[in-house]
C-alpha positions, -999 to +999 in steps of 0.1 A: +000+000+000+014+034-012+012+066+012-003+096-009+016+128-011-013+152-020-017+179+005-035+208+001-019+242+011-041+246+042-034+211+054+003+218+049+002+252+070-014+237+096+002+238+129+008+204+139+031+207+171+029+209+206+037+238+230+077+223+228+075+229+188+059+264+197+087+277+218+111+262+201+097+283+167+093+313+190+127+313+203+147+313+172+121+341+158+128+360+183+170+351+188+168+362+151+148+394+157+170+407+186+203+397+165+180+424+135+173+446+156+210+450+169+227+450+141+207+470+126+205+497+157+247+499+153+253+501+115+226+531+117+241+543+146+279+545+130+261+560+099+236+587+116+267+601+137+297+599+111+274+614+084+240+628+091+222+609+070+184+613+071+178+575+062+195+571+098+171+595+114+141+577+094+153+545+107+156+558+144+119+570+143+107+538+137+128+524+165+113+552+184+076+541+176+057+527+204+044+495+183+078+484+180+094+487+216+068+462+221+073+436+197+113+445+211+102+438+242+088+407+236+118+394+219+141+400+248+117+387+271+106+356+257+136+348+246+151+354+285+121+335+302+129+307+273+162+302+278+163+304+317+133+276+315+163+257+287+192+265+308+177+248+342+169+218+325+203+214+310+216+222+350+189+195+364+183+171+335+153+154+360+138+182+345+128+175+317+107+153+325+082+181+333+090+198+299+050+205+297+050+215+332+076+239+325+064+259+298+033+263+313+052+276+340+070+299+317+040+316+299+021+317+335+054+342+346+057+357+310+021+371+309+020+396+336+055+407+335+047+410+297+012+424+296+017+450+322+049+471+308+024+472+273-007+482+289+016+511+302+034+518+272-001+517+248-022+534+273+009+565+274+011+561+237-024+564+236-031+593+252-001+609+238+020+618+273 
């Protein structure tokens, strides 16, 4: 008996994988975002102050924007509460055996310390302070 290969687009976007596969996703999205972000922040750094240059300035402003301090913020912070919750089961490999446990764990101290620091930042944003 052959195993078909059709699948449609949908079925193949599907997200298929636990919370593991999730954070696993997330933290690499975000490694690579903060590793962007940096990079990005010095090269337009050396050129705004060496030269002046108004793409520099442009570039700052959107830095500056309150939309994207948060999705900064929730680089650095997921990708901190992440790799504490990988770096204590490398420590204490009896750990992983609560690998669910863990990441439950992870999101249920990410939230607050999250959501808090954005309702501030959108509710200032918001009423333009």
């Amino acid at each position: 008996m052959e195993l078909s290969r059709r699948v449609s687009l949908i079925s193949g976007l599907r997200y298929k994988g636990g919370q593991g596969m999730l954070n696993w996703a997330l933290h690499r999205i975000t490694g690579l975002g903060i590793l962007l972000f940096v990079g990005t922040h010095v090269v337009v750094s050396f050129f705004g102050q060496q030269f002046g240059d108004d793409l520099a300035f442009a570039i700052n402003g959107v830095y500056e924007s309150w939309q994207f301090q948060i999705f900064v913020y929730f680089s650095v912070l997921f990708h901190a509460f992440n790799g504490t919750r990988l770096a204590l089961m490398d420590l204490f490999p009896a750990l992983i055996r609560y690998q669910v446990e863990l990441i439950w764990l992870q999101w249920l101290m990410f939230v607050p310390v999250y959501a808090l620091p954005v309702y501030i930042m959108i509710q200032s944003a918001l009423s333009g302070v």
